[in-house]
N, C-alpha and C positions, 0 to 999 in steps of 0.2 A: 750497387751493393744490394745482398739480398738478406735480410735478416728473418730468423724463423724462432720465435720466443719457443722453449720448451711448457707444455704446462700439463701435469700428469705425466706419466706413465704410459708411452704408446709403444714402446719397443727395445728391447735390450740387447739386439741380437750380438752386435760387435763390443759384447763385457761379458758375458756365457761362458761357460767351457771350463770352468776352474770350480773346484769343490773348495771350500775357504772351511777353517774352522768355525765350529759351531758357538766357539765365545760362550758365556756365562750361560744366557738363556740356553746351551743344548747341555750344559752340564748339568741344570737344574731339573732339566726334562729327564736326565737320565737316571739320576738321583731320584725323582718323583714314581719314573718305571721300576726301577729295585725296589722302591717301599710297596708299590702294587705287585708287584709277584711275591715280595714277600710276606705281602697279607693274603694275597691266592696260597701260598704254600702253608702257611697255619691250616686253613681254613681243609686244604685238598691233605694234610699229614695224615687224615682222621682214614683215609680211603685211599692211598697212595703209596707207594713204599718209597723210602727216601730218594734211593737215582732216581725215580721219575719225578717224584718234587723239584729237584734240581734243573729239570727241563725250562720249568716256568722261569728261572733267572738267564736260560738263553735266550726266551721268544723276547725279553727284557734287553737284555744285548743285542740282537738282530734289532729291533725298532729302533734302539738307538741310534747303529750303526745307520739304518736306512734313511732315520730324519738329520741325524745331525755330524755324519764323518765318523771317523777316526778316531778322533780325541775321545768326544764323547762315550763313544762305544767303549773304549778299554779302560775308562775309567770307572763304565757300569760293568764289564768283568772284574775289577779288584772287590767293587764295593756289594756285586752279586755273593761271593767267596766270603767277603767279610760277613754277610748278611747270613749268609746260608750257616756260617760256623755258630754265628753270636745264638740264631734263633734256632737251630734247627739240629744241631748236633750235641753228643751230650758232653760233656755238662754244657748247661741249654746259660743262656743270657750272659756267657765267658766264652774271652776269646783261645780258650786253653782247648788241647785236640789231646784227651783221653785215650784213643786208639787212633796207632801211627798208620793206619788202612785210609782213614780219611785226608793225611797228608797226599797222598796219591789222589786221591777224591778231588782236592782241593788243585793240586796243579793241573789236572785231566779238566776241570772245569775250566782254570783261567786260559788254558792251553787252547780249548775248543772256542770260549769265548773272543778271545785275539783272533783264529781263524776264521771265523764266522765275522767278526768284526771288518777284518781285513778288505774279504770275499763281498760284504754287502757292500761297503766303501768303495770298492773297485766298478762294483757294477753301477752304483750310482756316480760314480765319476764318469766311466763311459754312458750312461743314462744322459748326463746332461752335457756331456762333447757332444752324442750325438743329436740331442734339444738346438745347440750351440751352432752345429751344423747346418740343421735344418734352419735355424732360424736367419743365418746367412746366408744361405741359396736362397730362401724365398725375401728377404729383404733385396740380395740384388736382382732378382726375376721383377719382384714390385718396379725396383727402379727399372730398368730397362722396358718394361712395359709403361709405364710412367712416361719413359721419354721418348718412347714410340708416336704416342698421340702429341708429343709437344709441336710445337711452330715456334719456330722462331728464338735468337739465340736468349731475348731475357725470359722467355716463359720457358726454356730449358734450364736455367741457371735456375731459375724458381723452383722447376720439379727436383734438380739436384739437393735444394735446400732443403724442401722440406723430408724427401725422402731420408737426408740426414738425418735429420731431429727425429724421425722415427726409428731408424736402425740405432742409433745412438745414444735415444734419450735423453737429448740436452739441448741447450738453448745453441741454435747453429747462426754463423753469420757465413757468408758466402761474396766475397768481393771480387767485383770481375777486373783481371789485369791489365788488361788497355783501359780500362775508364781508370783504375789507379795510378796508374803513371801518368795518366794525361794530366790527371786532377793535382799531380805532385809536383808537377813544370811548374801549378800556378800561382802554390802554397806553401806553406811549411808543412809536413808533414808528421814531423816529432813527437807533437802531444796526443798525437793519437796513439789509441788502448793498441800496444801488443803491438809500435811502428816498426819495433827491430825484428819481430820473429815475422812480421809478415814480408819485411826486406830480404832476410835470407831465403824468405819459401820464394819469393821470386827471383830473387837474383843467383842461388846457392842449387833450387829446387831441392830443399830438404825438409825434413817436419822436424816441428821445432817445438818444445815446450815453453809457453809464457805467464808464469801467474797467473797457475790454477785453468791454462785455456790451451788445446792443444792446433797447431798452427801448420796446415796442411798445402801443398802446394797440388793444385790439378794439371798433370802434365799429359799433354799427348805429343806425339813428335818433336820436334824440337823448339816447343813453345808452353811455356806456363798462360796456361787460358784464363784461371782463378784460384783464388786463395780461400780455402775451406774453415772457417774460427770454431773450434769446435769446443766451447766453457765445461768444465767439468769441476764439478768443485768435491766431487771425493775421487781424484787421481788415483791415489794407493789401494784405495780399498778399493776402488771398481775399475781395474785397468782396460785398456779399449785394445782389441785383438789387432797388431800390427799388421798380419798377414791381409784381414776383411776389411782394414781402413786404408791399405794401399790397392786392393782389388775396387774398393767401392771409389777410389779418388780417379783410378785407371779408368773407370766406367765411363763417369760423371767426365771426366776431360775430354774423353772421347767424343760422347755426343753433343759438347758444346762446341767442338772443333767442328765436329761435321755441321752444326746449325749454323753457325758462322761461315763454313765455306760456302751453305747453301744460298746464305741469306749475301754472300758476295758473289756468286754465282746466277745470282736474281738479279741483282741489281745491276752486275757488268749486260746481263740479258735485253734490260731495259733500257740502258744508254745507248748497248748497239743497235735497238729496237726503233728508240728515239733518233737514231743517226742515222738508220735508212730511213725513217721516214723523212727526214727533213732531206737527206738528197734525192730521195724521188721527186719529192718534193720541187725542191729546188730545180732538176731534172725538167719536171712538168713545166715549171713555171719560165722554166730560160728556151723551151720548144713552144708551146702550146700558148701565150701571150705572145710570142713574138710574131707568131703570124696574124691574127687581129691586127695588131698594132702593125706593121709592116702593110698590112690593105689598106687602113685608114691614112697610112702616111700617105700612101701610092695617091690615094683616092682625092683627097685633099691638096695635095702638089699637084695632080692633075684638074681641079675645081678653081684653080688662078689661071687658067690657059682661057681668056675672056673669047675666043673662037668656035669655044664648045657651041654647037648645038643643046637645044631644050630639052630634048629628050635624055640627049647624054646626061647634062648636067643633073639630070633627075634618076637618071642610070646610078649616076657615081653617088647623089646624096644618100639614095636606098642601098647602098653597097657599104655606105660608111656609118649608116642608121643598123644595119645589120649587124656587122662588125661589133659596132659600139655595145649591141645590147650583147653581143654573145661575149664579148667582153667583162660587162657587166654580171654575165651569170657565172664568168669563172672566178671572178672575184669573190661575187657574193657565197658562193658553195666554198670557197677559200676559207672566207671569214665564220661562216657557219661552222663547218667542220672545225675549224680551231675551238670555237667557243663552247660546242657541245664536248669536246674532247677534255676540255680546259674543268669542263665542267662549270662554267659560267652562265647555264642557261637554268631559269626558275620558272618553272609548269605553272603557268596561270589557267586552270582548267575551271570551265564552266558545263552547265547545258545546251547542249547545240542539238539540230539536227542535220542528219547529215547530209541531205541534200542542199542545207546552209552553204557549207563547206565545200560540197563539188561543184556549187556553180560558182564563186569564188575563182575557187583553184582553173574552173576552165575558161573565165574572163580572162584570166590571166595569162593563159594561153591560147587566145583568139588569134595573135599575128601568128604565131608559131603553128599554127593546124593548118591554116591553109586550108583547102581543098578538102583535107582526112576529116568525114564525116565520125562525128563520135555518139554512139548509144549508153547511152547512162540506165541501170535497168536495177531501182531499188525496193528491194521486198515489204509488203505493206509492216509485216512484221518490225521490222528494224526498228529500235527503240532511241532516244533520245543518246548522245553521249557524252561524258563526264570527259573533254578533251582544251587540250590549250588550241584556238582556235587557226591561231596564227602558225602553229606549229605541224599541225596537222593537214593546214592548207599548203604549208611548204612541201611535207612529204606528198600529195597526191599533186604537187606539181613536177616535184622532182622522179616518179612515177611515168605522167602521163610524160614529159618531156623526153625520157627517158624509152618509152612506147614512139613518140614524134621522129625519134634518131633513127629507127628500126623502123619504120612502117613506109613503105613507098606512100608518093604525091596523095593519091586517089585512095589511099588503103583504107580501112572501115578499123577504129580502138571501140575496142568495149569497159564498161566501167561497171560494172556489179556487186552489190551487196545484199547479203542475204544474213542469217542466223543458224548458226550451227550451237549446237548445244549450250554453253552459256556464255560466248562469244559472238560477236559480229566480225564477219569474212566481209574483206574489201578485196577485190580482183579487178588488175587492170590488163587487160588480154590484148594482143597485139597479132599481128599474119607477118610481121618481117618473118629474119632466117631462125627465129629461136636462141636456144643458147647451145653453145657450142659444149661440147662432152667433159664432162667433171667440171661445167664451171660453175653447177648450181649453189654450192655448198658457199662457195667463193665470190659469186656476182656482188653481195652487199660490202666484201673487203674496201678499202681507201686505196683508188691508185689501180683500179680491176677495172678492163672493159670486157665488152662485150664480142667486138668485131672490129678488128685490127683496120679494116677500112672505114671505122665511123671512128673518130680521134677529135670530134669534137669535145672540148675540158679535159679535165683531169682525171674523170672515173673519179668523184667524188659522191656525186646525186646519191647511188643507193645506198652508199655510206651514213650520209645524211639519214637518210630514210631511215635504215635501221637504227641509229640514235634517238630521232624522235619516239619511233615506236616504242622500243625499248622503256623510251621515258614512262610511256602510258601503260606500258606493264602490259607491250602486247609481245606478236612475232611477227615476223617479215619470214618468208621466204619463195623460191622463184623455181618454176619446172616448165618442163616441154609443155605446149597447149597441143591437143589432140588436133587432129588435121592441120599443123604445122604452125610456128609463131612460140612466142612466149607467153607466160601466167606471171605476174607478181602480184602475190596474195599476202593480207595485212589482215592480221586479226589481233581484237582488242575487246580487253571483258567488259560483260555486263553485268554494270553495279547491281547489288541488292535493293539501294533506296531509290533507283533511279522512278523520275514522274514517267505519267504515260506518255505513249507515245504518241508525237505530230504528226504521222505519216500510219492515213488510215488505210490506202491503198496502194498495190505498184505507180510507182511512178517510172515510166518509161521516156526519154527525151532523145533526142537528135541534134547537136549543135556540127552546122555546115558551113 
């Protein structure tokens, strides 16, 4: 439920349009206009000749007419007539007509005065129809503009409220139909303000008047979306234009249907979204486990045949040592991914440097490199960084591991850092095949590899990677390396307050 108090005066557009009589205060006005022309017409007798003195008691009827209608105006023609006779004809301060010339005088006056009265009343009727008009195109343009930037189906029920109370000028309540019915399974309903006319707008789809509150139903297709309260405590005297309150409900239903279909539209997105992922998933995890597990069995059923040879026996332990670990990294890229995704992971970020971190992350990969010499080549510049250590060592593991899959035996991985404008670039460069066509944008996706013949994991690693990254408010992304191989380059800002830096000069390394 969306409620919008009125307070002041922000808009009248849907009670416009009607010239109402001018009630006491325009008769006094016009009463006060006769007694000023009738002291201009003393005053102008001296230098005037009488038809034009008479003039002055029409510009008196015309103002009436203009400020206050109808009424007013033909009650300042009798009393112009009566004025002009008592003061100004002779015999002067009696309402007696000496010469029957001025009877003609007198109806010729009241006659023009009614026309003129008429004439001014008509234009200030259409005057303010067409005020009335304007001011209902641009209250529904407000709205529609209004619910163009909306999101979302309660902050469109929101913009529908308030835009009420501003075309309407009154305190709006605005209840949305499915939270009403649900809330009515679980309660009594009855004692609430206005329960019968709000029952008919939805169950009837009709507007309804309730003590003093007019009771609107927002209908689009064949669905009441919400219930419009709209309080008016001078009904009679300020009627609300039926035509601009069924255009403005028509509006209002519309764009809450469509926020609603979008926001069901999003969400069915997400479940499907959430459902392939879990069967690739699952997918990965019923191919890509099975065989690990499937070698170790092999390997181990063959480690009871007490006949093996030494060499064997140490063939199959390293086979089943292997296994194990590559086992181990699809789990743990498993459990990673879940946690970062889950969003259960908290940035413990500290001061590091960063050669802290890369020799880490390449301990860590000492069985894994074998043979592939790696040159680590970091710019003296490179300053300290504000990083979760643990997090960070995972992404340049999941990096270089990721460079290990792609790089033949003997191949040479490069690891480089340097400073581009208020970033530090991390680049881990490899000579494998590179990345195959269109898969730059794509390489960091969950579930993406690289080369249909390296099916080691799950194509999880640079998924990881760019989570981490992400965390630290960097970027990740990956391109062709010049004279063939890939690039995956990591950049991450440099703080303002950061200390100086540990690292006075290149550091160039070699682990073989």
């Amino acid at each position: 439920m969306v409620r919008v108090a009125h307070s002041g005066r922000v808009g009248d557009a849907g009670r416009r349009g009607v010239v109402r009589p001018g009630g006491w205060t325009g008769y006094a006005v016009a009463m006060v206009l006769v007694a000023v022309a009738s002291a201009a017409a003393l005053i102008a007798e001296a230098v005037l000749a009488l038809p034009d003195v008479a003039l002055l008691y029409l510009a008196a009827i015309m103002l009436s007419a203009a400020w206050h209608g109808r009424g007013p105006s033909t009650f300042a023609a009798a009393a112009s007539v009566a004025a002009f006779n008592f003061l100004l004809v002779e015999p002067r301060f009696t309402f007696e007509v000496a010469e029957p010339r001025y009877v003609l005088t007198f109806t010729m006056m009241f006659g023009v005065g009614l026309v003129i009265s008429g004439l001014t009343s008509r234009l200030r009727t259409q005057q303010h129809e067409a005020e009335a008009r304007e001011d209902k195109t641009h209250a529904l343009y407000a709205l529609g503009r209004a619910l163009a930037a909306a999101s979302g189906p309660t902050e469109t029920m929101m913009v529908v409220a308030l835009q009420a109370r501003r075309a309407f000028a009154t305190e709006v309540e605005l209840i949305d139909a499915q939270a009403h019915r649900d809330a009515a399974t679980d309660r009594d309903d009855v004692a609430r303000p206005h329960a019968a006319a709000i029952a008919t707008a939805l169950t009837a789809r009709r507007t309804t008047a309730s003590s003093g509150a007019l009771v609107v139903p927002l209908v689009a297709g064949d669905a009441v979306h919400g219930v419009l309260v709209l309080a008016d405590p001078e009904p009679l005297r300020r009627p609300i234009d039926p035509d601009f309150l069924e255009s403005f409900a028509r509006q209002g239903a519309t764009a809450i249907a469509q926020a609603r279909a979008s926001a069901d539209a999003a969400q069915a997105e997400g479940r499907a979204r959430a459902e392939e992922v879990r069967s690739t998933l699952l997918a990965a995890v019923s191919h890509d486990l099975r065989t690990p597990l499937a070698v170790i069995t092999g390997a181990a059923s063959t480690l009871r045949d007490e006949r093996l040879a030494p060499d064997e026996r140490d063939e199959l332990l390293a086979t089943v040592a292997d296994e194990a670990e590559r086992l181990e990294r699809m789990i743990g890229n498993l459990l990673d991914m879940t946690r970062l995704h889950a969003g259960g992971v908290v940035l413990r970020a500290q001061w590091l440097p960063l050669e802290e971190v890369v020799g880490s992350a390449l301990l860590r990969l000492e069985r894994r490199l074998g043979e592939r010499p790696v040159v680590v080549t970091l710019a003296r510049e490179v300053p300290l960084l504000w990083v979760d250590a643990v997090l960070l060592e995972q992404a340049l593991v999941n990096l270089l591991d990721n460079a290990i899959k792609y790089t033949p035996d003997h191949g040479e991985i490069e690891l480089r850092s340097f400073v581009r404008g208020d970033v530090v670039v991390i680049q881990v460069l490899d000579r494998g095949p590179g990345l195959p066509a269109g898969l730059g944008p794509r390489a960091f996706e969950k579930f993406v590899r690289g080369d249909a013949r390296h099916r080691d994991g799950f194509g999880l690693g640079l998924a990881i990677c760019r989570a981490i990254v992400e965390l630290h408010d960097g970027t990740i992304m990956a391109f062709v390396r010049d004279g063939g191989g890939a690039c995956l380059e990591v950049t991450l800002p440099c703080r303002v307050d950061q200390p100086a830096s540990a690292v006075d000069a290149p550091v160039v390394k070699e682990w073989a």
